[in-house]
C-alpha positions in Angstrom: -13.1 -13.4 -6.2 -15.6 -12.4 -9.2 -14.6 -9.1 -10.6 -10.9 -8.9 -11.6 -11.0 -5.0 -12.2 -8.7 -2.3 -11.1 -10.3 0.3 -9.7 -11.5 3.3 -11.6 -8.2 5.8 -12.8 -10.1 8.3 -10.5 -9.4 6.2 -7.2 -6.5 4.8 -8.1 -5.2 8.4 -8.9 -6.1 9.3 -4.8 -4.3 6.3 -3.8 -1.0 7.6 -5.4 -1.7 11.2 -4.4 -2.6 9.9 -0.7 0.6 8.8 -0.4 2.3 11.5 -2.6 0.4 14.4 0.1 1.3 11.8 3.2 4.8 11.8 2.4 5.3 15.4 1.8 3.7 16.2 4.6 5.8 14.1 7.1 8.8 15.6 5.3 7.9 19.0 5.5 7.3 19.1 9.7 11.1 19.0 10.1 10.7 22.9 8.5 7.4 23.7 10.4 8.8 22.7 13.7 10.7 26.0 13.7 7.6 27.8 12.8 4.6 26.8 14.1 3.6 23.7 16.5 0.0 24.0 15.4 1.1 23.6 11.6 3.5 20.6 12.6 0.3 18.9 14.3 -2.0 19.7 11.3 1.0 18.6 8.9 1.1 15.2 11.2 -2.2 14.3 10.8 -2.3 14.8 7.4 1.1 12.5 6.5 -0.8 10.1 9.3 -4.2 9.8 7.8 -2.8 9.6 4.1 -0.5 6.7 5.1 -3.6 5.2 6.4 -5.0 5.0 3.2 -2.4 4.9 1.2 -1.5 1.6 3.2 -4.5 0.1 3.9 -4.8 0.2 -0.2 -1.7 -1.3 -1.0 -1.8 -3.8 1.8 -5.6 -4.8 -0.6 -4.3 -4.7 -3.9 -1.3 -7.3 -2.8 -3.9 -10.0 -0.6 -6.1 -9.8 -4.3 -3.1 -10.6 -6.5 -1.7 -13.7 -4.2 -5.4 -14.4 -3.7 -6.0 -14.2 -7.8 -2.4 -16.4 -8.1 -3.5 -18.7 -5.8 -7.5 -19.1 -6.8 -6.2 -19.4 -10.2 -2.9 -21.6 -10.2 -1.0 -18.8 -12.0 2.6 -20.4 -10.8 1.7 -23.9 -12.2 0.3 -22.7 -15.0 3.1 -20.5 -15.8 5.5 -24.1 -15.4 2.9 -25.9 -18.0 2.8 -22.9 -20.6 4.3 -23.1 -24.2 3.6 -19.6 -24.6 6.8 -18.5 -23.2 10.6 -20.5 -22.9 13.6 -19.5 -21.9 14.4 -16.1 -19.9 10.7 -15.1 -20.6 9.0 -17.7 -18.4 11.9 -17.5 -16.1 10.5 -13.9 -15.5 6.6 -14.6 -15.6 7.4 -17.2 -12.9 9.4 -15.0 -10.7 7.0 -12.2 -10.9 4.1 -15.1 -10.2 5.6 -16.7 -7.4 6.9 -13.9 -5.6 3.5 -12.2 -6.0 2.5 -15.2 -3.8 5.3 -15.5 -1.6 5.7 -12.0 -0.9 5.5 -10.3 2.7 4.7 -6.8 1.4 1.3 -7.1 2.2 2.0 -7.8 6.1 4.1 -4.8 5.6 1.1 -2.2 4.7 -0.8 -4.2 6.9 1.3 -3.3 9.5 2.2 0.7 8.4 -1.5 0.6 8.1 -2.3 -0.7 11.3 0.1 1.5 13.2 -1.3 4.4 11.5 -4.7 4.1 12.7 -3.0 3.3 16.2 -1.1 6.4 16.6 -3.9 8.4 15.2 -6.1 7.4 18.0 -4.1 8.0 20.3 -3.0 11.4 18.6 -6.8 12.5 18.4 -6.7 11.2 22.5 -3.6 13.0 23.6 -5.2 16.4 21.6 -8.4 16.1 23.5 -7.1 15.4 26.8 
C-alpha cells in the first residue's frame, strides 16, 4: 500500500449519499406499491444500485485499514507505545485490533455481492 489518503471530500460525500438515496429509496416502495408498479421498480433499482456502491465502498475502506494494521504492525506497536497507559491504550488497542479482526468487511462484501446479483437478474427478469 503506497498512498494512505482518504479519498477526496467530493467522493467520499457520494459514498454517504449513495447509501443515504439507497436507503430511502428501499423505504419508500412500501408507499409506492399502492401507487405505481413502475415507480416501485425504478425506486428498486435505485436502493439496488446505490447499495452496490455504497457497499462495495465500505467493504474497500475496511480490507485498507486491516491491510494498513497489518502491513504496519499497528496492534504491536500500540502494546510497545509509551505514548499512551492506562484506559487510553486500552482503547487504541481495541479500536486496532478489532479493525483487524473484524468481519464487517465480509459483510459489504457480501451486501455488495448480492446486490450486483439481484440486479442482474432484475435487469434479466425486465427484459425477458
Amino acid at each position: 500500500m503506497d498512498k494512505v489518503q482518504p479519498h477526496s471530500k467530493i467522493l467520499r460525500s457520494f459514498f454517504f449519499w449513495s447509501g443515504i438515496i439507497a436507503t430511502l429509496a428501499y423505504r419508500v416502495i412500501i408507499v409506492l406499491n399502492f401507487y405505481s408498479p413502475f415507480w416501485v421498480k425504478v425506486s428498486w433499482y435505485i436502493g439496488t444500485v446505490g447499495f452496490a456502491i455504497y457497499f462495495w465502498h465500505r467493504y474497500d475502506i475496511q480490507k485498507k485499514r486491516s491491510q494498513l494494521v497489518r502491513d504496519h504492525k499497528l496492534v504491536e506497536l500500540v502494546k510497545k507505545t509509551k505514548c499512551a497507559n492506562g484506559k487510553q491504550k486500552q482503547a487504541l488497542h481495541y479500536i486496532v485490533k478489532t479493525t483487524l479482526t473484524s468481519k464487517a468487511k465480509y459483510n459489504s462484501l457480501f451486501i455488495f455481492t448480492l446486490s450486483i446479483l439481484v440486479l442482474i437478474i432484475g435487469i434479466i427478469m425486465d427484459v425477458m
